[in-house]
N, C-alpha and C positions, 0 to 999 in steps of 0.2 A: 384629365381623362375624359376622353368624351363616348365614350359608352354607357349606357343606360346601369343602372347599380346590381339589376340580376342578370346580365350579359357576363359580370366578371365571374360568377362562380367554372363558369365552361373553361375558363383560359389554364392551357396547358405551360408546362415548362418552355415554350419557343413562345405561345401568347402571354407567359408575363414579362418574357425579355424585349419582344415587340414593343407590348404597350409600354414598358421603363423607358426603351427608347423614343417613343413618342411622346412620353410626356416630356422628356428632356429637350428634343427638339421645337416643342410649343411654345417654351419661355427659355430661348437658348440664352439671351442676356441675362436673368438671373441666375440660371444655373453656372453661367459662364464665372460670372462674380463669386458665389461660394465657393467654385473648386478654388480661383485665383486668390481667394483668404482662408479657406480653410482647409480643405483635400490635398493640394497642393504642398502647401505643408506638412501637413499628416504623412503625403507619403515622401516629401525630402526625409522628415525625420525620420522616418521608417529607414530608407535607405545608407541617410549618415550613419545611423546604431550600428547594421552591417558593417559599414565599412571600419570603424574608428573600432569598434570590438575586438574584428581583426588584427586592427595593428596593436591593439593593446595585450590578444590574447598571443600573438606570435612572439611579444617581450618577452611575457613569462614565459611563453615554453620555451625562448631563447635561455632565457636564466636558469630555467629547471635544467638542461643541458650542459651549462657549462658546472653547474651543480657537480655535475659525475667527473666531472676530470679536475677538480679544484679538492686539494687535501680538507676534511672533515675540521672545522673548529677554529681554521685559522681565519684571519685576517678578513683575504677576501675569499671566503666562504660566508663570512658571516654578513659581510656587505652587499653580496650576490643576493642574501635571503631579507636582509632587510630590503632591498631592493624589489622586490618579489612581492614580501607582504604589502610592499606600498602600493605595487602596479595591480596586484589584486585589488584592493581597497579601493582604486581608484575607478577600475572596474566594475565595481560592485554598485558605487556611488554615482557610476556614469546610467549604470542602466535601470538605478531605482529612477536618477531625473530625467531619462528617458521614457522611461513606465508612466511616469504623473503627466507629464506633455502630452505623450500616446493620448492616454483616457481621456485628458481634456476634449484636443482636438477631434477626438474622435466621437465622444458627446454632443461637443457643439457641431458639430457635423449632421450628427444625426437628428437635434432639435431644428435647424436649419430646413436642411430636405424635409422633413416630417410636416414641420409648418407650412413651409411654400408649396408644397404638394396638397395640402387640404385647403392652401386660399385657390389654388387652381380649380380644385374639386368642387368647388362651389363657385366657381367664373368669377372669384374676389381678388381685386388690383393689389399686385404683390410690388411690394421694390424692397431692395438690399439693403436700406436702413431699416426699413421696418422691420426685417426677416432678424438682424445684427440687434433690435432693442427686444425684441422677444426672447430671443434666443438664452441670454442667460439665466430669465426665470425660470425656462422650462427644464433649462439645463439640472438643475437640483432635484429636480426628480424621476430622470435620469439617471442621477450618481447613486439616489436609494435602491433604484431599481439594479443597479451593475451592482451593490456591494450585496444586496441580496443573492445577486446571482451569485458573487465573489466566495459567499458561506454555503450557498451548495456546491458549489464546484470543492471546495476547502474538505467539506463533510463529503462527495462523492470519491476524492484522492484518498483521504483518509480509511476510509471504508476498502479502497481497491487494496493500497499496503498494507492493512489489516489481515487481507485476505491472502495475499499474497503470501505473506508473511506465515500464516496460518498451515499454507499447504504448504509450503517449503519444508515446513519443521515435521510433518508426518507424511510426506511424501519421497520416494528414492528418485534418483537424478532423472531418470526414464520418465517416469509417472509426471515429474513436475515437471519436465518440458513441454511434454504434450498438454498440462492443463493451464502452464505461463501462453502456450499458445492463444488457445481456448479463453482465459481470463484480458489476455490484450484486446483480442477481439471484441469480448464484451465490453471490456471500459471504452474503444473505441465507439464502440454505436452509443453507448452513454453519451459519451463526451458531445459527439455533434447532437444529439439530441438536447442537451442540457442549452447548448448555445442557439439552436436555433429557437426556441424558445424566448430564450431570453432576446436574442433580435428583436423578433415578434413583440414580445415585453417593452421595449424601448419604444416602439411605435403605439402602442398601446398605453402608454404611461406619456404621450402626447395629447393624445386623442382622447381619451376617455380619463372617467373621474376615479382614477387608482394608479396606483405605482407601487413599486416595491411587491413584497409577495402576492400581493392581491393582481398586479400586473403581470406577474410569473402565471398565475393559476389563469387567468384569462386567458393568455395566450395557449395554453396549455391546454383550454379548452377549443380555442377557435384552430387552432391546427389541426384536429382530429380531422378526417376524410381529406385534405389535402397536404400530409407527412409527408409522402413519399417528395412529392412536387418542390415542399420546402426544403426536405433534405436534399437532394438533387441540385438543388440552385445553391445551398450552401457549399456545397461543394465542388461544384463546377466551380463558382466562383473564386474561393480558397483554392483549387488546383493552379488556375490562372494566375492568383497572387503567387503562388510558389515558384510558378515558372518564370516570373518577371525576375522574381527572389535570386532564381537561381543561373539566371542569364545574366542578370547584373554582376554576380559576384564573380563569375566566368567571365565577364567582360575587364570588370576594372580591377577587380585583386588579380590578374592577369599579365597587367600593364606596371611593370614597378619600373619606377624612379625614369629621370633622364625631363626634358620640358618636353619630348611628344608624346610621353607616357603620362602627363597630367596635362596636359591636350587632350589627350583621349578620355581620361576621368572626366573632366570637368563635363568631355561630351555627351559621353554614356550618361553623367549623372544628368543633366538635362532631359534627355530623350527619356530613358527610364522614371525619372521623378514624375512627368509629364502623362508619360503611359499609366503610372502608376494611379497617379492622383484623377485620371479620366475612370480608369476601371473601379477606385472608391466609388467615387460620383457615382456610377451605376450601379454597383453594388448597393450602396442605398436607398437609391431611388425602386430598386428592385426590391428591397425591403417593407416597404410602402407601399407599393404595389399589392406583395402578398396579403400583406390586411388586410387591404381591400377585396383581395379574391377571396379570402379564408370568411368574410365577414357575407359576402354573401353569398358564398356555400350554405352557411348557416342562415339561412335569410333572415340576415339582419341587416337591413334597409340603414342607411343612414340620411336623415332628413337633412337635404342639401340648404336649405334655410335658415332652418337652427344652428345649423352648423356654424353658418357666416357666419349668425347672431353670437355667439358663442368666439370667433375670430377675433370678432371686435373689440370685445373683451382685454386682448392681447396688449391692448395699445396706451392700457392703464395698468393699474395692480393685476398681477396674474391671477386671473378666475380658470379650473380646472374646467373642462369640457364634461357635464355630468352624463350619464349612461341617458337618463331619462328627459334629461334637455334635447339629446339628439336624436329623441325618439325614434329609440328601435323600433321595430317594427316585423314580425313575423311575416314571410307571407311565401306562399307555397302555389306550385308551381300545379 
């Protein structure tokens, strides 16, 4: 980033997509390297889950269907249903080790950019081995910071069916439509609330000397005056993903059987993995960004010095980046 550090608090939602883009384009070989190991992946996997779910959940409804025209108890009734609980089960088992893959790749992901964005931030020579032996230290606290997020998110659902649940039971059909309305809404603006945070958190449990709820509560702090801007970019973003989501699966679950119909997948999946794993990439890089605007909104100065000093550190035992190392710094305008 080469803008001066109280230039970033002015950047709007089109000035933190610009500057993502620039940074991206600055050190396009090393960004070029992490999508090609890890973005990339992230979003094939992403894409396979779609697709293999699919065919896995179209069996079972296949089976639940033939269920209704098959006599109760016999023979193949009961085979159809053993059949069923298996393809369930296997189902289940596909998208828990699809869920562990996800969060990894998507961790080291974000320890990756986070790092190579702060050796930039300080004009410090980055290369893709070095980015790849850092990376899994940082990655651990990372994991505390998502499982923290993982228990409010656990305790915010909990609380909504609580509630839910609440009015249902003293409410008539009428009354609790309109307040299931009303209550979707609200857990909606929760919900992106809780995660942009936790983004925030992720990049902050890089940089600075905390993780886990202590990195929730910072971010929580350094969003204030610039909410709107992060919500906005979270969800343009996520709209975008949807739409990839949802043209892919319009494209290839579209296309059954025959070799020009897996011609065509194999294409789409190319093209779309591709698209996919570019718009990760930016997606985090825009991540990283927002810190950096959120940080000095707050004018909190980060001493581009200390900070290397602090980089270098990486390249032995993982030392955290302390608050007071990178001497913040107040300073008003």
């Amino acid at each position: 980033m080469d803008r001066e550090p109280e230039e970033l608090q002015f950047l709007g939602l089109f000035g933190i997509y610009k500057e993502a883009y620039k940074v991206i384009l600055s050190s396009k070989k090393i960004f070029s390297q992490i999508t090609l190991v890890l973005t990339f992946p992230l979003s094939f996997i992403f894409l396979a889950h779609l697709y293999i779910s699919d065919i896995l959940f179209s069996k079972i409804t296949q089976g639940e269907e033939a269920l209704e025209y098959t006599r109760v108890h016999s023979r193949l009734y009961n085979r159809i249903t053993s059949q069923i609980s298996s393809e369930i089960a296997i189902l289940w088992l596909f998208k828990a080790v699809y869920f562990v893959f996800l969060l990894i790749l998507s961790l080291l992901s974000t320890a990756a950019i986070v790092y190579t964005i702060a050796c930039l931030y300080t004009a410090k020579e980055v290369t893709f081995k070095r980015v790849m032996s850092v990376v899994p230290k940082v990655w651990k606290r990372l994991i505390i910071t998502f499982l923290w997020n993982f228990l409010i998110m656990f305790g915010y659902n909990f609380a909504a069916i609580a509630v839910l649940v609440m009015f249902a039971a003293f409410l008539g059909h009428q009354a609790f439509v309109f307040v299931l309305v009303f209550i979707i809404i609200l857990y909606l603006i929760g919900f992106v609330y809780i995660n942009v945070v936790w983004q925030l958190a992720s990049v902050v449990s890089v940089l600075e000397d905390m993780y886990g709820i202590q990195a929730m509560k910072k971010s929580k702090a350094l969003i204030k005056g610039k909410m709107m801007v992060a919500i906005a970019v979270y969800l343009k973003l996520h709209l975008f993903i949807v739409g990839v989501e949802l043209v892919f699966q319009r494209a290839v679950f579209s296309t059954r059987g025959g070799s020009l119909g897996l011609l065509n997948k194999l294409s789409y999946g190319v093209v779309f993995t591709s698209l996919l794993g570019l718009l990760i990439l930016y997606a985090f890089v825009i991540q990283t960004v927002i810190y950096f605007v959120c940080k000095s909104y707050h004018h909190e100065s980060i001493d581009k010095s200390c900070l290397s000093d602090h980089l270098e550190c990486y390249r032995g035992d993982y030392v955290p980046l302390k608050s007071n190392d990178l001497q913040l710094e107040q300073y008003y305008a």
